[in-house]
C-alpha positions, 0 to 999 in steps of 0.5 A: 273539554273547551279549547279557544281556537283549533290550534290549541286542540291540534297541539294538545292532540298531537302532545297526546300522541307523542305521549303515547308513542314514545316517551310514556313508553320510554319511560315505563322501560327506563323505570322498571329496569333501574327499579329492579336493581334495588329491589324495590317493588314496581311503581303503580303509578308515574307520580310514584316513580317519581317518588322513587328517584327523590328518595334514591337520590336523597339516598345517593346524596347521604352515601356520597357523606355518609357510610352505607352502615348508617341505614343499618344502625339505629339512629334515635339517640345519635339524633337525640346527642345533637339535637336541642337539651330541652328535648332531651333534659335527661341526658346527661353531658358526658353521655351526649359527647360519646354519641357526638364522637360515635356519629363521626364514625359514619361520616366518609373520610375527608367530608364535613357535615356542618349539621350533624343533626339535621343530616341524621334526621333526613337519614332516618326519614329515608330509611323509614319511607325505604322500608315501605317500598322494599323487603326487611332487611334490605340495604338501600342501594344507589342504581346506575342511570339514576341521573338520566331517568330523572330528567326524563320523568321530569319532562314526562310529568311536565308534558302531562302536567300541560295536557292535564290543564288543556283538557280541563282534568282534575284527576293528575294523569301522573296519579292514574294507574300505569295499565289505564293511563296507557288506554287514556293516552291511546285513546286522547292520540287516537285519530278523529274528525272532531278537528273537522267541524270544530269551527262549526261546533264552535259557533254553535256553542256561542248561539248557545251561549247567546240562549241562556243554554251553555251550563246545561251543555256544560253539565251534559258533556261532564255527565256524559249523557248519551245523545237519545237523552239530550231531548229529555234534558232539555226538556226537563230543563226548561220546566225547571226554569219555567218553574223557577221564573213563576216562582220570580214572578210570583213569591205567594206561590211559595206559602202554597199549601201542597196539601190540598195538591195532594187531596186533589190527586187522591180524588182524581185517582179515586175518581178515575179508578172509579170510571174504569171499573164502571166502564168495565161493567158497561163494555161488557154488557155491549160486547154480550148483546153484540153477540147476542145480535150476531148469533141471531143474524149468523146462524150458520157461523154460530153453529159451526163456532158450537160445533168446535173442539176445544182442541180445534179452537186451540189450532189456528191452522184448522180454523177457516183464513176468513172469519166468520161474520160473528167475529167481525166486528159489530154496529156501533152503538146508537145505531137501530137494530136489525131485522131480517128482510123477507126479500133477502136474506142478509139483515137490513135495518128496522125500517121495512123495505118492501111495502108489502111488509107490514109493520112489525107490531101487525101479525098475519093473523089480525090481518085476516080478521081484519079482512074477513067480511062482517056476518049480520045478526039473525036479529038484524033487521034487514 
């Protein structure tokens, strides 16, 4: 709904409330008592009601000329004897002056029905449209107060006539069902700070305006969209207008085959399922020789971690509060591997720190013979 100025909004707000407080429910008593005296069955709806106080007082107007009989007897040929010869060509004339006579008799004494024939007609129409509001059998029935109650629905209907145009409605507010027309008012007359930013709201739907954004604020208050998903609105607006302005700019974008869009998705799929199987393959074999590392520089972790039960594994509150180096959390890849220092006891990298360690492709024993003094020959000459 827009309104032009506040006032406009504080008067449709306030014909709300006297809707719902006062002549909605006034009316809705009115109605139901004067329907109960005809035994007609309640009105669904205030546009219904509506319907029923044309049709008593249609009613009412033919009782005031006509006796109640006539909505008891059948009608056809009585309207048939007044009505054109070329309708009826087979009735004869002597026939059609004994039903004009006969349809004098219904008429109240002292009153002149100059057509007979088309008083006759709205007499079955009514008694045809009073059957489908009441029981077989049931004569129609003028209630007292019939008069007053029709200017109060001719008041009521006008009210919710204007504040179905001041709120933009293109569902009558007469034709909704009486329980949740009552909860639409209640709600419309609730009290509300919206009248207390509503200059601020106002100025900010013209800046709006101004950016080329007031359909999709018009769409987004007649969808009803919530507020966490204004942000992907928006969004999803603005691909479709940068869409929209390439394809201005550029009409051979239009005879573009989508084909070869879609191989190229299907090879990207292929390729990308492809790489993270083989990256599968490939952290898996890190992850092995990782282990492989830590159990060798952890002995102590990995005999205790061989030690457990299953179901001791499976119990976390038997498991000690700090891991064990094992499961922390290994070098990254690239760096060089490790080797045990004979100084200390914790690894350190390849490179030997004390150089008095030889060189890890030097074993002890080549070392002694290397230093061990050099025998001559007995042949040797001195």
């Amino acid at each position: 709904m827009t309104f032009a100025t506040t006032e406009d909004a504080r008067s449709a707000h306030a014909l709300a409330a006297r809707l719902h407080r006062t002549s909605v429910p006034a009316l809705l008593e009115r109605g139901y008592a004067l329907v109960a005296q005809t035994h007609m069955r309640p009105f669904a709806t205030i546009g219904e009601l509506g319907d029923y106080l044309r049709l008593l007082q249609g009613i009412r107007d033919s009782l005031d000329r006509f006796s109640p009989t006539v909505y008891e007897r059948p009608l056809g040929e009585l309207i048939a004897a007044h009505g054109p010869r070329r309708d009826v060509p087979a009735m004869s004339a002597a026939n059609r002056r004994r039903l004009r006579r006969l349809s004098k008799e219904y008429v109240r004494p002292g009153v002149h029905i100059a057509d007979m024939y088309d008083a006759l007609t709205r007499i079955q129409r009514q008694r045809d449209e009073w059957r489908r509001y009441v029981a077989e059998g049931v004569v129609p029935e003028v209630p007292l107060g019939l008069g007053d109650l029709q200017v109060a629905w001719q008041r009521v209907d006008a009210e919710l006539a204007d504040l179905d145009t001041a709120l933009g409605r293109k569902e009558k507010l007469s034709n909704l069902p009486v329980e949740r027309l009552v909860r639409t008012l209640a709600g419309l007359a609730a009290k509300s700070a919206v009248f207390d930013n509503l200059v601020e709201r106002a100025t900010l739907r013209g800046r709006l305006a101004e950016w080329g954004l007031e359909p999709l604020l018009t769409e987004l208050s007649t969808r009803h969209v919530a507020e966490e998903r204004v942000a992907d609105e928006l969004e999803f607006a603005w691909w479709q207008s940068l869409l929209e302005h390439v394809l201005q700019e550029d009409r051979a974008l239009l005879g573009a085959n989508t084909a070869i869009v879609d191989r190229l998705e299907r090879d990207f799929r292929l390729v990308d399922e492809a790489h993270a199987a083989a990256a599968g393959k490939l952290l898996a074999w890190q992850l092995a020789g990782q282990w492989r590392i830590a159990i060798v520089d952890a002995p102590e972790e990995t005999q205790n971690l061989r030690g457990r039960s299953p179901r001791g594994i499976r119990r976390p509150q038997r498991s000690s509060p700090r891991p064990p180096p094992s499961w922390r959390p290994s070098r990254p890849s690239g760096s060089p591997p490790r080797t045990r220092c004979r100084r200390s006891p914790t690894p350190c990298i390849s490179t030997p720190c004390c150089s008095r360690t030889p060189p890890p492709s030097t074993s002890p024993r080549r070392l002694r013979r290397s230093a061990a003094p050099t025998r001559s020959s007995p042949s040797a000459t001195p």
